[in-house]
N, C-alpha and C positions, 0 to 999 in steps of 0.2 A: 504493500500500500504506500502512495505518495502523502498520504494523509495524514496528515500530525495526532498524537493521542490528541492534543486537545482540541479534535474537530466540536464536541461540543462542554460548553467552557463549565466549570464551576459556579454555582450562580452568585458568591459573593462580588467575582470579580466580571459579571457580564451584565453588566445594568444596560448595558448601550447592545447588546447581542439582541435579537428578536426573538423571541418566547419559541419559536418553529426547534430551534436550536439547542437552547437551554435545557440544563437537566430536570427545571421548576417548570417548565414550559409545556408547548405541545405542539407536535408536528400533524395536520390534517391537510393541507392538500399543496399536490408538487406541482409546478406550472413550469413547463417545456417551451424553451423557446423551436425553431423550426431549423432553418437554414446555419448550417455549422456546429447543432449539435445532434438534431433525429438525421438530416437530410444536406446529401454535399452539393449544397446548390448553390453556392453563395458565388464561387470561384466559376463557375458557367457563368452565372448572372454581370458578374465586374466585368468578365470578358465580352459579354455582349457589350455592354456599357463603355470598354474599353475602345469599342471596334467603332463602337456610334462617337464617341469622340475624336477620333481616329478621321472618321468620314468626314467632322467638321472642322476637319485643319487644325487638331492638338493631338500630339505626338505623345501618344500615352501609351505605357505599355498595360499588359495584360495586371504585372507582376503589381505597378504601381497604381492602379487603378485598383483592384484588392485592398489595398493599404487604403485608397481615398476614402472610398466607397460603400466600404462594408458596413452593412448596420442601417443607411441610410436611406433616406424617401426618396423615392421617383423624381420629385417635384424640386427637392433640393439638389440632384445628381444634375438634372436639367437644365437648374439655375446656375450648376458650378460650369458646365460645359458653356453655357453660353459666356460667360465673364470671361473665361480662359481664351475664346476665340475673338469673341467680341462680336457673336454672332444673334441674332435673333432666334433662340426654336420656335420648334412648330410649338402654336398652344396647345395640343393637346398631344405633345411629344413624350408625358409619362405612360398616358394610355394605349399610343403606340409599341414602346417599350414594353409594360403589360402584357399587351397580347404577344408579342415574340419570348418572350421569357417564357409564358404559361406554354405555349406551343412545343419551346426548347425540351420543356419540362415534364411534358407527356410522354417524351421518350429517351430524356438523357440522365433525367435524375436516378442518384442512387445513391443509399443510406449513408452515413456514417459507420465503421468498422463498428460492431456490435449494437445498434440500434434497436433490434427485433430486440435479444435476449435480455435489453437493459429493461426494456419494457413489461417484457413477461414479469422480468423478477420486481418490481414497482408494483406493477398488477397483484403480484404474488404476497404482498406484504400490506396489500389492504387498504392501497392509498390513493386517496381519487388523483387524477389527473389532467390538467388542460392543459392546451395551448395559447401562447401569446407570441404570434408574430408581426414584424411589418411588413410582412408578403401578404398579400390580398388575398382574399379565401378562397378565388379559382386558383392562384399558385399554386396553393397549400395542394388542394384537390387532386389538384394534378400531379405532387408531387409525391404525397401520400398514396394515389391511386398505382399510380404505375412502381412506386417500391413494395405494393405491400405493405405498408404500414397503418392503410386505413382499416383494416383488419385488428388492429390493436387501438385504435383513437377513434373514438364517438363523432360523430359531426357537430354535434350541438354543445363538445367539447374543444371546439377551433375559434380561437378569435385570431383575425387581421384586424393590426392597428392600421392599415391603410382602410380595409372598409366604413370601420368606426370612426376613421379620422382622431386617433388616438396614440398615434405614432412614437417609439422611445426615441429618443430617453426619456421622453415626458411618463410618469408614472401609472396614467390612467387604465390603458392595456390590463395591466397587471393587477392593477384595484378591481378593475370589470372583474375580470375572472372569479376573485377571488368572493366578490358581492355577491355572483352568481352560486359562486358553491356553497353560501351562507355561513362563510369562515372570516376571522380578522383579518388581516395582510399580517401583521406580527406573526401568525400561524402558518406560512404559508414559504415555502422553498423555492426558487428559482434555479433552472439549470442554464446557464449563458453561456456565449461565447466569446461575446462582443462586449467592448470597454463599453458602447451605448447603450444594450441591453443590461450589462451589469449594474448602468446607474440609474436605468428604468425600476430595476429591482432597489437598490438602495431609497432611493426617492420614494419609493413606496412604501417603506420600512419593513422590507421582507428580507430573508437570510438568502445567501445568493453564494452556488458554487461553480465555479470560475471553468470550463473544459478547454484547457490550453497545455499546450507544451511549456512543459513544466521552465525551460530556459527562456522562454519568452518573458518581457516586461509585464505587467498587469497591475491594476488600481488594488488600494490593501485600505480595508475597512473591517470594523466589527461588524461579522457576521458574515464577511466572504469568507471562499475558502477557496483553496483551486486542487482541482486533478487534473492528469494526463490524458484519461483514455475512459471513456462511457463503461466501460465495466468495473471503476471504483466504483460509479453513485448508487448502487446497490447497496453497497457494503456501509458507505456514509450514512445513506438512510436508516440500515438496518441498527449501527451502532447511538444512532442520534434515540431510537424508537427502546431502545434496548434500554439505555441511561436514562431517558424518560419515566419507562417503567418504573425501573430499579426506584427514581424518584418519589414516584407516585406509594410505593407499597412504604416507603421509609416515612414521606408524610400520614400515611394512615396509621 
């Protein structure tokens, strides 16, 4: 495990930790972001993005466009390409983009290395789940449909922060969700990828772990955490639920 013992903290010293976490606390529902942690779509996506910037006379590559781009709205990606050229887009140059991603997406996507089995085991331990992305909910559809994955994730359990107009880092996404599953946000886990999705979660006041290569940079707050690879957060889970427990029989 890349996981520190003290993934969930002692409660003297976790006043600022979110109760999901806490040994005094309690974990009831995990919220999934989409792209870069169920589904490797993020790097198609830049590269389209890449290529449409590319067409209007800025020389970007695939590599740095990734880096720009990730995490971000349509609408903002649109506004960055036109500054950069000094070009006019089309006005309804996000919705075009939309439909060629969703399209891309019908036949290129494909999971994250352990996807399926992280889910099962989640499923396994009792704990509801949604999703919160800034893909729009034909992406997801699309994205989820042709890996298989909708098989394991309810419909009426997907939120796009683009349909909602609820987009991270702004916290709302992730409030929805959790309104709906009639839980606090304190109660409530987030799995991210992205520095923007991670402060969608903090914003929110929800406990948030981090799926990154472990050498990489990443933002450090009470209540993050980071792993390497989707078949930690099983085990995170299970030891957060475990300590909990143990909690709960020592208060009684």
């Amino acid at each position: 495990m890349t996981v520190a013992p003290a993934t969930v903290p002692a409660p003297a010293a976790a006043k600022d930790i979110p109760a999901a976490m806490r040994v005094d606390g309690a974990l009831k529902l995990v919220i999934f972001d989409c792209d870069g942690v169920l589904v490797d779509g993020e790097h198609l996506s830049t590269a389209k993005m890449a290529e449409e910037a590319r067409n209007h006379g800025w020389n970007l590559s695939n590599e740095e466009a990734h880096r720009i781009f990730t995490g971000g709205e349509l609408v903002k990606i649109g506004e960055r390409i036109g500054r950069e050229t000094g070009k006019t887009m089309p006005e309804n140059w996000d919705m075009m983009m939309q439909d060629r991603i969703v399209k891309m997406m019908e036949t290129e996507a494909e999971t994250i290395d352990g996807a399926h089995q992280m889910l099962e085991e989640v499923h396994a331990l009792g704990l509801p789940i949604r999703i919160g992305s800034n893909s729009s909910g034909a992406e997801m559809d699309a994205k989820f449909s042709s890996t298989g994955l909708d098989s394991l994730i309810e419909e009426e359990r997907i939120h796009s922060g683009r349909d909602l107009d609820m987009p991270k880092p702004r916290p709302d996404l992730y409030l929805h969700a959790a309104e709906l599953e009639g839980v606090g946000p304190e109660h409530c886990i987030v799995l991210e990828d992205s520095d923007t999705g991670a402060e969608a979660a903090r914003r929110a006041g929800m406990a948030c772990v981090l799926l990154r290569d472990l050498s990489k940079p990443a933002p450090s707050w009470p209540g993050l955490i980071r792993i390497g690879h989707l078949s930690e957060f099983p085990e995170v889970l299970r030891k957060i639920l475990a300590a909990q427990s143990g909690g709960s029989k020592q208060a009684a």
